[in-house]
N, C-alpha and C positions, 0 to 999 in steps of 0.2 A: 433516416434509417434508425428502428429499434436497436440500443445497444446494451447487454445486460452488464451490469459494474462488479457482479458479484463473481465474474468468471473472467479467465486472460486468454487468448489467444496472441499467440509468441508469433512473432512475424518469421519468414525464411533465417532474415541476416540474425534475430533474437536467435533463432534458433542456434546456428553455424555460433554465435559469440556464447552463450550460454553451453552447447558441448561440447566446445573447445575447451572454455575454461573449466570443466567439469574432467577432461581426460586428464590437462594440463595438472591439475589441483590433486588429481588420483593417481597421476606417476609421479608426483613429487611427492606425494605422504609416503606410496609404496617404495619409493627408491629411500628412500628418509626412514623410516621405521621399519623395514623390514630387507633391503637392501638390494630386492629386485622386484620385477614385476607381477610375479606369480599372485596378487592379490587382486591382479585387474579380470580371476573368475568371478567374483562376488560382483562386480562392477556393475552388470544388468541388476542387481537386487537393490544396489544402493543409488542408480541413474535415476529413479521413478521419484524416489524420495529425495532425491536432492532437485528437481525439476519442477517437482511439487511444492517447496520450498521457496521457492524461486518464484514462483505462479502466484502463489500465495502474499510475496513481498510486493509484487507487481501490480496485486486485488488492491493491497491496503492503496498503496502510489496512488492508483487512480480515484481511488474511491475519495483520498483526503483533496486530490486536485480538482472533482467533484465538488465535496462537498463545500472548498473556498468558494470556488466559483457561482454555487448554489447562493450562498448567501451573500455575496459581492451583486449579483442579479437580483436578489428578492429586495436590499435594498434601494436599487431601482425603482423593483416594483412596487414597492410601498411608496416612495416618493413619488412615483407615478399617479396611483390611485388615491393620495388626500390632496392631488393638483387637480381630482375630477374626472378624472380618466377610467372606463369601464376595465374590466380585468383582461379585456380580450385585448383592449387598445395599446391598455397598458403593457401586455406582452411583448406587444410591436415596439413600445418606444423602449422596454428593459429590452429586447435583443438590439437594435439600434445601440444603444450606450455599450454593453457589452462588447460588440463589434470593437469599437473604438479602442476602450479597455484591455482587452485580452485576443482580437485578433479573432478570424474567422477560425483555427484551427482549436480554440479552448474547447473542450468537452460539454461545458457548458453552454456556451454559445451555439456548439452544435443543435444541442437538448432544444435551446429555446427556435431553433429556426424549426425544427422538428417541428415541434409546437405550434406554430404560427402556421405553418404548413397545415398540420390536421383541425388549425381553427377554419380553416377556409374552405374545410371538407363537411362541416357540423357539430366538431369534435369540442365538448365543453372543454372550458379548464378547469374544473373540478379534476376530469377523468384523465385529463390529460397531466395533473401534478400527480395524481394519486398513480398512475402506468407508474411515472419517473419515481415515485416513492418504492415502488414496488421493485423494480430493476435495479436502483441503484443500492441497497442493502443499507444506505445511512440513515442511523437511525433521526438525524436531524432533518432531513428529507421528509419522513415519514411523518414526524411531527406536525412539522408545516403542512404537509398535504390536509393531514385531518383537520387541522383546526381552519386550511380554507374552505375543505369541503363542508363542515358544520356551521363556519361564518356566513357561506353563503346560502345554503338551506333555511338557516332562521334570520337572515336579515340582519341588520340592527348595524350596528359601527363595524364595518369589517375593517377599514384602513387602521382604526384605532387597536383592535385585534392584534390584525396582525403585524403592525408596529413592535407592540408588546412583545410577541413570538420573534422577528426579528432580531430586536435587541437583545435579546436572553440567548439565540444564536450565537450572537454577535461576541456575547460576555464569555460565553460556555468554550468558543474560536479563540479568544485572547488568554483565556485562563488556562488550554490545550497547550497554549506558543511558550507561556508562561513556564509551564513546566517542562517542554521539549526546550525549554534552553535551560533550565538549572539542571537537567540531568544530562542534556550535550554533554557534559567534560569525563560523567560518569564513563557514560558508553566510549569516548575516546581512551580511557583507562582501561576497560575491558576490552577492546579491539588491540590496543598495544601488551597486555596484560596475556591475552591469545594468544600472540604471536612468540611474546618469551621462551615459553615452552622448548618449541619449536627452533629458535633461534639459536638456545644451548645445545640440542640435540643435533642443529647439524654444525656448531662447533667446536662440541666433541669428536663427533663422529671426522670431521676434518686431521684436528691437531691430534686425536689420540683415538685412531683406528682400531689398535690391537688392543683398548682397553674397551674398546665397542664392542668384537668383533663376536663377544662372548652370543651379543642378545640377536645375531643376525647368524649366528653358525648352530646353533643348538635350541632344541624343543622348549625348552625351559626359559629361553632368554624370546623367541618367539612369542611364547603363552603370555610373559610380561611385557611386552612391548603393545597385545594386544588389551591387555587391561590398559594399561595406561592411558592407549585411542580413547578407549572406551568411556573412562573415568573425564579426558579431556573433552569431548563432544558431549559427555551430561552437564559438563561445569559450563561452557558454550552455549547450549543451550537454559540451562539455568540461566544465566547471567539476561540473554536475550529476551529471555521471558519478565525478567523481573521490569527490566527498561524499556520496556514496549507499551504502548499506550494505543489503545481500541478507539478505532474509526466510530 
Protein backbone atom coordinates (compact mmCIF):
# COMPACT_ATOMS: atom_id res chain seq x y z
CA UNK A 1 0.00 0.00 0.00
CA UNK A 2 1.04 3.65 -1.41
CA UNK A 3 1.94 5.81 1.58
CA UNK A 4 2.71 9.60 1.23
CA UNK A 5 5.49 10.68 4.01
CA UNK A 6 4.82 14.27 3.44
CA UNK A 7 1.19 14.16 5.13
CA UNK A 8 -0.03 12.48 8.92
CA UNK A 9 -2.92 11.10 9.45
CA UNK A 10 -3.47 11.05 13.54
CA UNK A 11 -5.04 7.69 14.38
CA UNK A 12 -8.48 7.78 16.85
CA UNK A 13 -6.29 7.21 20.34
CA UNK A 14 -3.63 10.23 18.37
CA UNK A 15 -6.36 11.93 18.18
CA UNK A 16 -8.38 11.41 21.99
CA UNK A 17 -4.19 12.02 23.36
CA UNK A 18 -3.48 15.04 21.23
CA UNK A 19 -7.11 17.05 22.38
CA UNK A 20 -6.75 16.14 25.53
CA UNK A 21 -3.53 17.46 25.97
CA UNK A 22 -4.59 20.56 23.93
CA UNK A 23 -7.94 21.32 26.38
CA UNK A 24 -5.59 20.24 29.32
CA UNK A 25 -2.63 22.88 28.32
CA UNK A 26 -5.59 25.56 27.52
CA UNK A 27 -7.33 25.49 31.06
CA UNK A 28 -4.06 25.62 32.61
CA UNK A 29 -2.63 28.82 30.74
CA UNK A 30 -6.30 30.26 30.97
CA UNK A 31 -6.61 29.43 34.78
CA UNK A 32 -2.80 30.71 35.15
CA UNK A 33 -2.83 33.96 33.21
CA UNK A 34 -5.96 35.11 33.28
CA UNK A 35 -7.81 33.37 36.27
CA UNK A 36 -10.71 31.70 34.62
CA UNK A 37 -11.83 30.15 31.62
CA UNK A 38 -13.50 32.72 29.54
CA UNK A 39 -10.55 32.45 26.91
CA UNK A 40 -11.49 28.98 26.06
CA UNK A 41 -13.83 31.28 23.09
CA UNK A 42 -10.76 31.75 20.92
CA UNK A 43 -10.02 28.08 21.57
CA UNK A 44 -11.63 26.75 18.05
CA UNK A 45 -9.13 29.55 16.41
CA UNK A 46 -6.09 28.40 18.19
CA UNK A 47 -7.17 24.25 18.09
CA UNK A 48 -6.33 24.13 14.03
CA UNK A 49 -3.07 25.76 14.75
CA UNK A 50 -1.90 23.83 17.35
CA UNK A 51 -2.99 20.39 15.52
CA UNK A 52 -1.28 21.60 12.63
CA UNK A 53 1.75 21.95 14.72
CA UNK A 54 1.51 18.78 15.91
CA UNK A 55 1.00 17.03 12.22
CA UNK A 56 3.71 18.84 11.18
CA UNK A 57 6.21 17.43 14.29
CA UNK A 58 4.80 13.91 13.32
CA UNK A 59 5.82 14.67 9.16
CA UNK A 60 9.35 15.57 10.29
CA UNK A 61 9.19 11.92 12.90
CA UNK A 62 8.55 9.97 10.16
CA UNK A 63 9.99 11.32 7.35
CA UNK A 64 13.79 11.12 9.59
CA UNK A 65 12.53 7.30 10.50
CA UNK A 66 12.37 7.01 6.77
CA UNK A 67 14.96 8.31 5.67
CA UNK A 68 17.51 6.12 8.32
CA UNK A 69 15.80 3.27 7.17
CA UNK A 70 16.33 4.44 3.52
CA UNK A 71 19.87 4.34 3.77
CA UNK A 72 20.35 1.41 6.29
CA UNK A 73 18.51 -0.51 3.08
CA UNK A 74 20.45 0.95 0.16
CA UNK A 75 23.46 -0.13 1.87
CA UNK A 76 22.30 -3.58 1.44
CA UNK A 77 21.44 -2.82 -1.61
CA UNK A 78 24.77 -1.91 -2.76
CA UNK A 79 26.44 -4.69 -1.02
CA UNK A 80 23.97 -6.64 -2.86
CA UNK A 81 24.69 -5.54 -6.39
CA UNK A 82 28.77 -5.51 -6.39
CA UNK A 83 28.05 -9.48 -5.03
CA UNK A 84 26.36 -9.65 -8.70
CA UNK A 85 23.21 -9.53 -7.98
CA UNK A 86 20.61 -7.64 -10.53
CA UNK A 87 18.82 -4.65 -8.90
CA UNK A 88 15.46 -6.57 -8.84
CA UNK A 89 17.33 -9.54 -6.91
CA UNK A 90 19.01 -7.43 -5.03
CA UNK A 91 15.78 -5.82 -3.66
CA UNK A 92 14.56 -9.22 -2.64
CA UNK A 93 17.73 -10.03 -0.61
CA UNK A 94 17.94 -5.80 0.82
CA UNK A 95 14.10 -6.55 2.06
CA UNK A 96 15.22 -9.92 3.52
CA UNK A 97 18.12 -8.33 5.71
CA UNK A 98 15.95 -5.36 6.62
CA UNK A 99 13.37 -7.98 7.83
CA UNK A 100 15.88 -9.18 10.31
CA UNK A 101 17.22 -5.62 11.20
CA UNK A 102 14.28 -3.45 11.80
CA UNK A 103 11.24 -5.90 12.00
CA UNK A 104 8.26 -6.29 9.47
CA UNK A 105 6.64 -3.21 11.06
CA UNK A 106 9.84 -0.46 9.82
CA UNK A 107 8.31 1.94 7.37
CA UNK A 108 10.93 1.03 5.26
CA UNK A 109 10.73 -2.49 5.26
CA UNK A 110 7.12 -1.80 4.41
CA UNK A 111 8.32 0.46 1.29
CA UNK A 112 10.70 -2.31 0.20
CA UNK A 113 8.07 -5.39 0.34
CA UNK A 114 5.82 -2.72 -1.69
CA UNK A 115 8.40 -2.80 -4.08
CA UNK A 116 9.03 -6.33 -4.51
CA UNK A 117 5.42 -6.62 -4.68
CA UNK A 118 5.09 -4.35 -7.84
CA UNK A 119 8.43 -5.96 -9.36
CA UNK A 120 6.36 -9.16 -9.72
CA UNK A 121 3.66 -6.99 -11.42
CA UNK A 122 6.27 -5.41 -14.40
CA UNK A 123 6.98 -2.59 -12.26
CA UNK A 124 10.92 -1.35 -12.92
CA UNK A 125 12.89 -0.23 -10.04
CA UNK A 126 13.70 2.82 -11.64
CA UNK A 127 9.99 3.73 -11.34
CA UNK A 128 9.58 2.27 -8.39
CA UNK A 129 12.50 4.30 -6.32
CA UNK A 130 11.69 7.38 -8.13
CA UNK A 131 7.32 6.84 -6.79
CA UNK A 132 9.23 6.56 -3.11
CA UNK A 133 11.30 9.61 -3.97
CA UNK A 134 8.42 11.41 -4.92
CA UNK A 135 6.15 10.49 -1.70
CA UNK A 136 8.44 10.61 0.69
CA UNK A 137 9.55 14.52 0.50
CA UNK A 138 13.39 13.49 1.38
CA UNK A 139 15.49 15.20 -0.28
CA UNK A 140 18.10 12.34 0.15
CA UNK A 141 15.49 9.94 -1.25
CA UNK A 142 15.34 12.01 -4.33
CA UNK A 143 18.88 12.00 -4.78
CA UNK A 144 19.42 8.42 -4.87
CA UNK A 145 16.36 7.80 -7.09
CA UNK A 146 18.02 10.10 -9.95
CA UNK A 147 21.18 9.06 -9.85
CA UNK A 148 19.70 5.23 -10.15
CA UNK A 149 17.55 6.15 -12.65
CA UNK A 150 20.43 7.92 -14.87
CA UNK A 151 22.95 4.84 -13.78
CA UNK A 152 20.91 2.67 -15.09
CA UNK A 153 19.71 4.37 -18.53
CA UNK A 154 23.59 4.88 -19.50
CA UNK A 155 25.07 1.76 -18.28
CA UNK A 156 28.62 1.76 -17.08
CA UNK A 157 29.51 0.93 -13.16
CA UNK A 158 26.26 1.41 -11.37
CA UNK A 159 27.29 -0.44 -8.10
CA UNK A 160 30.37 1.84 -8.04
CA UNK A 161 27.96 4.95 -8.44
CA UNK A 162 25.96 4.33 -6.39
CA UNK A 163 28.45 3.17 -3.59
CA UNK A 164 29.60 6.86 -3.91
CA UNK A 165 25.92 8.24 -3.41
CA UNK A 166 25.72 5.89 -0.56
CA UNK A 167 28.42 6.95 1.30
CA UNK A 168 27.99 10.75 1.12
CA UNK A 169 24.42 9.65 2.50
CA UNK A 170 25.91 7.88 5.00
CA UNK A 171 28.42 11.15 5.99
CA UNK A 172 25.62 13.73 5.43
CA UNK A 173 23.24 10.94 8.38
CA UNK A 174 26.43 11.00 10.77
CA UNK A 175 27.18 14.85 10.44
CA UNK A 176 22.98 15.45 11.03
CA UNK A 177 23.63 13.04 14.51
CA UNK A 178 26.58 15.12 15.06
CA UNK A 179 25.02 18.26 15.39
CA UNK A 180 21.47 16.93 17.07
CA UNK A 181 23.74 15.94 19.96
CA UNK A 182 25.88 19.21 20.34
CA UNK A 183 22.74 21.23 20.32
CA UNK A 184 20.65 18.42 22.65
CA UNK A 185 21.79 20.34 25.83
CA UNK A 186 20.69 23.67 24.00
CA UNK A 187 17.17 22.58 23.39
CA UNK A 188 17.10 20.94 27.09
CA UNK A 189 17.95 24.83 28.20
CA UNK A 190 15.20 26.25 26.18
CA UNK A 191 12.44 23.59 27.27
CA UNK A 192 13.48 24.27 31.06
CA UNK A 193 14.07 27.97 30.09
CA UNK A 194 9.99 27.74 28.89
CA UNK A 195 8.81 26.49 31.67
CA UNK A 196 10.52 29.36 34.12
CA UNK A 197 8.28 31.79 33.07
CA UNK A 198 5.48 29.94 33.94
CA UNK A 199 6.79 28.39 37.04
CA UNK A 200 7.18 32.12 38.83
CA UNK A 201 3.75 33.11 37.68
CA UNK A 202 2.13 30.39 39.24
CA UNK A 203 4.32 30.97 42.48
CA UNK A 204 3.36 34.17 42.78
CA UNK A 205 0.09 33.72 41.96
CA UNK A 206 0.09 30.90 44.93
CA UNK A 207 2.09 32.77 47.82
CA UNK A 208 1.01 36.38 47.03
CA UNK A 209 -2.58 36.37 45.54
CA UNK A 210 -3.63 39.87 46.36
CA UNK A 211 -0.40 41.20 44.84
CA UNK A 212 -1.64 39.29 41.59
CA UNK A 213 -4.92 40.02 41.84
CA UNK A 214 -4.42 43.47 40.16
CA UNK A 215 -3.57 41.59 36.46
CA UNK A 216 -6.74 39.16 36.69
CA UNK A 217 -9.46 41.85 38.10
CA UNK A 218 -8.84 44.88 35.77
CA UNK A 219 -8.63 45.82 31.84
CA UNK A 220 -5.26 47.01 32.15
CA UNK A 221 -3.67 44.05 34.06
CA UNK A 222 -5.69 41.65 31.51
CA UNK A 223 -4.27 43.80 28.26
CA UNK A 224 -0.64 42.91 29.90
CA UNK A 225 -0.90 39.51 30.75
CA UNK A 226 -1.99 39.12 27.19
CA UNK A 227 1.27 40.82 25.82
CA UNK A 228 3.21 38.90 27.83
CA UNK A 229 1.47 35.26 26.18
CA UNK A 230 2.26 36.82 23.34
CA UNK A 231 5.89 37.96 23.54
CA UNK A 232 6.30 34.34 25.27
CA UNK A 233 4.98 32.09 22.30
CA UNK A 234 7.20 34.41 19.77
CA UNK A 235 10.40 33.81 22.02
CA UNK A 236 9.04 29.79 21.92
CA UNK A 237 8.77 29.73 18.81
CA UNK A 238 11.92 31.62 18.02
CA UNK A 239 14.04 29.48 20.05
CA UNK A 240 12.44 26.21 18.15
CA UNK A 241 13.13 27.50 15.02
CA UNK A 242 16.62 28.41 15.53
CA UNK A 243 17.40 24.40 16.89
CA UNK A 244 15.45 22.63 14.42
CA UNK A 245 17.40 21.02 11.79
CA UNK A 246 15.36 20.10 7.99
CA UNK A 247 14.77 16.58 6.98
Amino acid sequence: MKERYDAYRFSPKEWLLFLSAAVAGYAGLSMLLYGSLWPFVVFPVILPLYLHMISAWCVKKQKCLLKDGFISAMEAFVVALRAGYSAESAIRECCCDMKKLAGDKDPMVCELVYMEAQQGVGVSVEKLFLDLADRSGVEDIREFARVFAAGKRRGGELDRILTTTVRHMKQKQETEKDIMAEIASRKMEQNIMSLVPLGILLYLKLTSPDYMAVYYTTAAGKVMMTGCLVLYLLSWFWGRRITAISV
